[in-house]
C-alpha positions as CSV (number, residue, x, y, z in Angstrom):
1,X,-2.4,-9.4,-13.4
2,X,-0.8,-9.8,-16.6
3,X,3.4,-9.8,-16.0
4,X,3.6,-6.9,-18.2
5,X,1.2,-4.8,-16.5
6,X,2.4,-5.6,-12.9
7,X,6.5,-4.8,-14.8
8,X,4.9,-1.7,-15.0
9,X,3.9,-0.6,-11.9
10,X,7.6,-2.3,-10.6
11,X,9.8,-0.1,-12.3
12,X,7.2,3.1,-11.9
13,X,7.5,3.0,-8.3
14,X,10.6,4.8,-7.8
15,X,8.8,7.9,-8.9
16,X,5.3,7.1,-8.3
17,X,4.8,9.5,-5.2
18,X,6.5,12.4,-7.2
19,X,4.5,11.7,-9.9
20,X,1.6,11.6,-8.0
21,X,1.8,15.0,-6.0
22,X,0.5,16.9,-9.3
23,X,-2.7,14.5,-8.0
24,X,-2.6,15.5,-4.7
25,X,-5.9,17.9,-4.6
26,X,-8.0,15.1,-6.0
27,X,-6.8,12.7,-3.4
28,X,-7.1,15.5,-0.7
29,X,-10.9,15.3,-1.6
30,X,-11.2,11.8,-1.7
31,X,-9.9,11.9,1.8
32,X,-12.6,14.4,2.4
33,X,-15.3,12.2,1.7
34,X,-14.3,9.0,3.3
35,X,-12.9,10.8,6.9
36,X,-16.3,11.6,8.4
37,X,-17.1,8.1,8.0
38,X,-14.2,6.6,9.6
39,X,-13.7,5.8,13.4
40,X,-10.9,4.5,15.9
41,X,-12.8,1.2,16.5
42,X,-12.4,0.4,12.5
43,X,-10.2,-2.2,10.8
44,X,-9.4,-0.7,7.3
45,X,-8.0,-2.3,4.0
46,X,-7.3,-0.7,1.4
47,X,-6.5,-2.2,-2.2
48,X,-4.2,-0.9,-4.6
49,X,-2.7,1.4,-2.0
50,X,0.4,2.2,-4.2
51,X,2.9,4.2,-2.2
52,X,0.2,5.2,0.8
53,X,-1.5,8.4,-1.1
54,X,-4.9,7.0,1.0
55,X,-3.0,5.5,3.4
56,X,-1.2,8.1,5.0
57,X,-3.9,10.6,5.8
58,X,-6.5,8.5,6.7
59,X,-4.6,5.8,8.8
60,X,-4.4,7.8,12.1
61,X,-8.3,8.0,12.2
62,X,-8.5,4.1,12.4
63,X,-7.4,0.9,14.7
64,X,-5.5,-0.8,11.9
65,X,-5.2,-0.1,8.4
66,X,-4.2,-2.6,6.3
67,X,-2.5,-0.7,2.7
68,X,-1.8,-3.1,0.1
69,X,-0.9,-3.5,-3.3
70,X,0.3,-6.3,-5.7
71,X,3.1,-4.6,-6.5
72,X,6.4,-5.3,-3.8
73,X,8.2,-2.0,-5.5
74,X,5.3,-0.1,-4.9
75,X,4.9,-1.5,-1.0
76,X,8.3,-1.3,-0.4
77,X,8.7,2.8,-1.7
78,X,6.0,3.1,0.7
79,X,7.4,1.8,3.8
80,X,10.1,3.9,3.2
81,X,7.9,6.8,4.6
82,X,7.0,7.8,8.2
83,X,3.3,6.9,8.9
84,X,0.8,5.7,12.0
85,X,1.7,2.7,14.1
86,X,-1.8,1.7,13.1
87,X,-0.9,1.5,9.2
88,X,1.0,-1.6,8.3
89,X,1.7,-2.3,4.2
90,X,1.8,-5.7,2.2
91,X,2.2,-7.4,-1.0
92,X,-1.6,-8.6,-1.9
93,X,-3.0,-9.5,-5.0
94,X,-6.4,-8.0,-4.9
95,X,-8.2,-10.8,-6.7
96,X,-7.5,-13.0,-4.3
97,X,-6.9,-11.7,-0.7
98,X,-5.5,-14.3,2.1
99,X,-8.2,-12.3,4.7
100,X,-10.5,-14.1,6.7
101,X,-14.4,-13.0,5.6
102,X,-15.9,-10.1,7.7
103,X,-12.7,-9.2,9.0
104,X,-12.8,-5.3,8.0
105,X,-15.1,-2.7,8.1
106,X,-14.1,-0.8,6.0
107,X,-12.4,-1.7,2.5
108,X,-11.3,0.7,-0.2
109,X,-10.5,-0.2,-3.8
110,X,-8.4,2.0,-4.6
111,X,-8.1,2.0,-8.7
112,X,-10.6,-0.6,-9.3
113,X,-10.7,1.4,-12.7
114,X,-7.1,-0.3,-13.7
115,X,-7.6,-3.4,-11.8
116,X,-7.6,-6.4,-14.3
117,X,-10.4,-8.3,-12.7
118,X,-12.5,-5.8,-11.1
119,X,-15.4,-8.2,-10.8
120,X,-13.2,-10.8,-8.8
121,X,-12.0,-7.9,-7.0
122,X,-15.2,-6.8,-5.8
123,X,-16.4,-10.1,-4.8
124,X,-13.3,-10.2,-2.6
125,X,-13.9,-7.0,-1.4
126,X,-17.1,-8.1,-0.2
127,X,-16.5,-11.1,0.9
128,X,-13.6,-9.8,3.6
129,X,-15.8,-6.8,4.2
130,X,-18.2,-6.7,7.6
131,X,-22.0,-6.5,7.5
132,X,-23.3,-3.2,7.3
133,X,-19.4,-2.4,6.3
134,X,-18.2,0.7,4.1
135,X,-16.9,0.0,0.5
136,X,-15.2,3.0,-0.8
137,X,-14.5,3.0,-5.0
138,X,-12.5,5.8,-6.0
139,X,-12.8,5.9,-9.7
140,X,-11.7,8.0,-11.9
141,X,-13.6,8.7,-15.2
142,X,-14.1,10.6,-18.1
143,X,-16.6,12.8,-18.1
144,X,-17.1,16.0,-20.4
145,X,-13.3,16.5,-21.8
146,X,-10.6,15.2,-22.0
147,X,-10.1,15.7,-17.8
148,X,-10.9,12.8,-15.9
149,X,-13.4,13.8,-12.9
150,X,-13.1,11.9,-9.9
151,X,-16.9,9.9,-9.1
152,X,-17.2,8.7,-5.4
């Protein structure tokens, strides 16, 4: 990630879950859609997590959940907030994950539409991801207007 990009995301996580509660009936869906296919014997990471708008929700469905994010401001605003014992947050880059292959079963990239190598990332992805494993994109496009409509 370019050190202007990742600047960004550093200073905008003071307000980032503020900003993001005008979001919250889209991400209220996208919880709708993965839940049903989640279960207490899964191991979940999640990519991008920013300050836990995935995270928090869906964490006490799973065995561990794994929320990270490249950005430390972004993890740290996060941990700041009252979650599951099961949801622990950390600094990742997503392009290049310290995870041992087939560790999860689950894995959500979380605004692979921003990422700056969203090939790399899904290869990652992937790669840490358990056969017959979930991979959950939510991506936001535009589509008919100027509104972006969520695609899952």
């Amino acid at each position: 990630m370019k050190k202007s990009d990742l600047d960004f995301w550093q200073g905008m996580a003071a307000h980032y879950t503020k900003f993001m509660r005008r979001s919250a009936p889209v991400y209220a869906e996208i919880c709708n859609r993965i839940r049903p296919h989640l279960t207490r014997d899964m191991n979940v990471l999640e990519l991008a997590s920013g300050t836990g708008q995935l995270s928090f929700p869906l964490s006490p469905y799973v065995r561990l959940w794994e929320a990270t994010d490249v950005s430390s401001s972004m993890i740290a605003e996060a941990k700041k907030r009252t979650g599951s014992s099961r949801l622990h947050f950390s600094v990742q880059d997503a392009a290049h994950l310290p995870y041992v292959s087939e560790t999860f079963d689950v894995v959500i990239a979380n605004a692979l539409h921003i990422l700056p190598e969203p090939d790399r990332v899904l290869r990652e992805a992937r790669r840490v991801l358990k056969p017959g494993g979930w991979l959950f994109a939510p991506t936001f496009v535009h589509a008919g207007g100027k509104l972006a409509r969520l695609r899952t």
